[in-house]
Structures are given as C-alpha cells and as structure tokens.
C-alpha positions in Angstrom: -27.5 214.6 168.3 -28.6 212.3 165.5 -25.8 210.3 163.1 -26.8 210.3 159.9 -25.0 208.8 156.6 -24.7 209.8 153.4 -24.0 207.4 150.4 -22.1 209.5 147.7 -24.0 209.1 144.4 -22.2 209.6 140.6 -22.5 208.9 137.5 -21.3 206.0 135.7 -17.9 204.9 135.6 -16.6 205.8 131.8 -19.0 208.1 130.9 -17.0 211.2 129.1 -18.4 213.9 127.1 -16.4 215.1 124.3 -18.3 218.2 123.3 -15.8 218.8 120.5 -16.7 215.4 118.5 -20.5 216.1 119.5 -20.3 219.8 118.1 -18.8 218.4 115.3 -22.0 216.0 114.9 -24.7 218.1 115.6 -23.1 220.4 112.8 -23.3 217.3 110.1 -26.6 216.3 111.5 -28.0 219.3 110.6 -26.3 219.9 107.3 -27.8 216.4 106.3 -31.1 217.8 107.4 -31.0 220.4 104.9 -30.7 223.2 108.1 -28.6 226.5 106.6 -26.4 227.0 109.7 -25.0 230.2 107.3 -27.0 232.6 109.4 -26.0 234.1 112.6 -28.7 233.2 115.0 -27.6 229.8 114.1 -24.0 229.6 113.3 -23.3 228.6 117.0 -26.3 225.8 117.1 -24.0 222.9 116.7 -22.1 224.3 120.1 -25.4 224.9 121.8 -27.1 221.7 120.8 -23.7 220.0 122.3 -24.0 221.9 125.3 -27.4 221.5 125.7 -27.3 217.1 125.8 -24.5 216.9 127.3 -26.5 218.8 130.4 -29.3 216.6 129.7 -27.3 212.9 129.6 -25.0 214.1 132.7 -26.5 213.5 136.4 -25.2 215.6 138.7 -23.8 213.7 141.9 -25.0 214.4 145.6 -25.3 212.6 148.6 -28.1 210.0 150.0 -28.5 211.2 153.3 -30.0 209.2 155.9 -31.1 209.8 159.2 -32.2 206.7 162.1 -35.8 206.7 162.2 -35.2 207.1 165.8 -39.2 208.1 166.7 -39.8 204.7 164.8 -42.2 206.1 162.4 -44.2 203.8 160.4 -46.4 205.7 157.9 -46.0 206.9 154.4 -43.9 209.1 153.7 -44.5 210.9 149.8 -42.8 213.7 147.8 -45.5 214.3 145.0 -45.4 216.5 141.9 -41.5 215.7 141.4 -40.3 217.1 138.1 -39.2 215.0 135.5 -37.3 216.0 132.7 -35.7 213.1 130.6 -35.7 212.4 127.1 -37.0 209.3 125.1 -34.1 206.9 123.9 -36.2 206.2 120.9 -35.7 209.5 119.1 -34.1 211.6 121.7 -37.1 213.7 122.3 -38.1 215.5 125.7 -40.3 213.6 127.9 -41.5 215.9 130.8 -43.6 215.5 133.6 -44.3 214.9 137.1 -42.8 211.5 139.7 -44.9 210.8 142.9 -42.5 208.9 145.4 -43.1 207.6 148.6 -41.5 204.7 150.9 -42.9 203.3 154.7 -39.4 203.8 156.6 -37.4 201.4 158.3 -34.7 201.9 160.2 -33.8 205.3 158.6 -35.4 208.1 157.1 -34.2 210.1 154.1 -33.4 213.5 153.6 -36.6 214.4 151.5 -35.1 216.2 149.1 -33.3 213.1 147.8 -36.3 211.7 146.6 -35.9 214.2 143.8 -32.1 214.0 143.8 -32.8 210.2 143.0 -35.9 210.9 140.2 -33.0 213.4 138.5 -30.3 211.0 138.5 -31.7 208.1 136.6 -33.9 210.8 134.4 -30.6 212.3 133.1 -29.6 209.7 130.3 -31.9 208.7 127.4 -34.8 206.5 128.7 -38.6 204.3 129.0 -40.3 206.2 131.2 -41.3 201.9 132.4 -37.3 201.2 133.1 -36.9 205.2 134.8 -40.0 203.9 137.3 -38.7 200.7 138.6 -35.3 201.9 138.4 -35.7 204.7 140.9 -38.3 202.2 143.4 -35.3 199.5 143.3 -32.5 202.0 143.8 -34.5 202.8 146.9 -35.3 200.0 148.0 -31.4 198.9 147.6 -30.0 202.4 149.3 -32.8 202.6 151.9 -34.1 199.0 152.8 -36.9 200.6 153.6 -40.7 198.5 154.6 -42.0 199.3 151.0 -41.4 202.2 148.0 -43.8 203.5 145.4 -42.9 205.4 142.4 -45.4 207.0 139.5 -44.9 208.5 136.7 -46.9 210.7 135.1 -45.3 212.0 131.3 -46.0 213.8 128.4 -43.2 212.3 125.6 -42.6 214.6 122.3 -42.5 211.9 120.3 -46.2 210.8 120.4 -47.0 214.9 121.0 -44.5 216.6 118.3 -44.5 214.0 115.4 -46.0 210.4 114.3 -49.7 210.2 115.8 -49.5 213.7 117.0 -51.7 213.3 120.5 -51.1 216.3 121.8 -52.3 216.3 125.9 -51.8 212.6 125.9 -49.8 211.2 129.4 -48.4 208.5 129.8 -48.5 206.8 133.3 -46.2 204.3 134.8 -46.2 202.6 138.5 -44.0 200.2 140.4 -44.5 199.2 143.7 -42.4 196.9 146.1 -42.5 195.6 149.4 -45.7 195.9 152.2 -46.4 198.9 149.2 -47.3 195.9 146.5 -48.0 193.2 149.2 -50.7 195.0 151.6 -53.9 196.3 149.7 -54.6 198.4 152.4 -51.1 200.5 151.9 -51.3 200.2 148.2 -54.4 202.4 148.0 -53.1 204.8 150.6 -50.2 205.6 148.4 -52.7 205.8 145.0 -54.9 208.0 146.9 -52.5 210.2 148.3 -50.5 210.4 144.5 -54.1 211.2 142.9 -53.6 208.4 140.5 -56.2 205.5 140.8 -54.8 202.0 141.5 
C-alpha cells in the first residue's frame, strides 16, 4: 500500500467577509451610479452582488495530496485546458480562461486533480493574470519540490473586452517556467508543444 500526504491548504489568515457592510456598499455604489434599485428584479441586487464576490474573492480549502513516485517516473506530467475564472484587480472585472500546468516529478507525484485545486486557489482574490502564473509555478515548486513546473495562461480580461479599447476576442497569454522546465531547451518545447502554445 502506498503512504501518501496531504498538505491542508486555506485561505489567508484574517480574511473575513462581512456581507452586511458589503450589501450595504454595493447598494451605495449603485445609487451613485444612477442604478434605480426601486424595481423588483433589482431590489435584492445589492445582496446578490455581495454574495456573488464574496464567492469570487473566497478559495475554498482542500488538500495537496501526494503520493511517492515510487515507479520513479521522469516525464511530463500536464493537466491542460484548466479553467480560470478570476477577476482583474484593476477594475474588478472577470478575467476567464484556460491554465496549462505540468511539472517532471520528483520524489512524489500529485493527485492530478490538485493542479486545478491549486489554479482555483490563487485565482479566487482579485489579480494579474502575470502574478496568478508564477504564483501557482512557485507554490508548486515549494509544495512539490518537483524536477521542473510550467504554468500558462491563456485569458480573455473584461476590461480590455467590455470597456476602454474594446478588443473583443483578444487573449492574453502568460508563462513561467522553473527548474529543468526553463533550464533544458529540450523539456521546454515538450511542455510548449504539448500546451499548444508556441515557445
């Protein structure tokens, strides 16, 4: 039988959500806007738009499972077409879209679904899709000590989509690579080629 271990994973220390003050808000944002919240379909907006962030800017917690990499395998091992949903700390707009994550294993393994556990963890809080990237390659690469990690992004953000320059079916793309993954050309274009982005 096989040990594994599991690190537990939460959110920050200190973060609280006080849904009252933020209904509150959301109601006196809106008034300012000039948004009639006399109506019924939107009399409860404030409550919902609360609700709705709070979900957005909480991660849920879950456990890093490992497992020893007891056959000693070597190769790349890649969850593609992760979804992202996050939204932009600029004007707290969605940014959606997919994460490609891989890593060459050391000593352990992961559970596979905790690639996307990890990609949802640091996408729930406002962010850069460039900090969300390295972020999630280094908190692998901490958690896993694995031979090499590579993370892209591929996102479309609402704020260059929905208002200012308006380029709708614009992506934006972001990479970070670490260890034999950034040192050894050879594994570097593996991972590009098997992501379908070209390094």
């Amino acid at each position: 039988m096989r040990s594994t271990s599991a690190l537990r994973v939460v959110h920050e220390p200190g973060d609280q959500v006080d849904l009252e003050t933020a209904e509150r808000a959301a109601r006196e944002f809106l008034q300012a806007l000039g948004v009639s919240l006399e109506s019924e379909s939107l009399r409860d907006t404030p409550a919902r738009m609360a609700r709705a962030y709070a979900e957005l800017f909480t991660p849920r917690p879950f456990d890093l499972t490992t497992f020893p990499n007891d056959e000693g395998y070597d190769e790349l091992v890649l969850a593609r077409g992760i979804p992202v949903r996050s939204v932009c700390e600029h004007h707290l707009l969605p940014v959606v879209g997919v994460a490609h994550v891989g890593y060459l294993p050391g000593e352990r393994i992961l559970g596979l679904s905790k690639l996307a556990r990890v990609v949802e963890h640091f996408a729930r809080r406002p962010q850069v899709q460039e900090r969300l990237t390295k972020q999630v390659a280094d908190w692998l690469c901490d958690h896993l000590q694995p031979k090499g990690v590579g993370v892209v992004i591929e996102a479309e953000h609402s704020c260059m989509t929905l208002r200012g320059v308006l380029a709708v079916g614009s992506n934006t793309v972001t990479s970070t690579l670490l260890g034999s993954l950034r040192a050894d050309a050879r594994s570097r274009q593996e991972f590009f080629a098997l992501t379908g982005v070209h390094g």
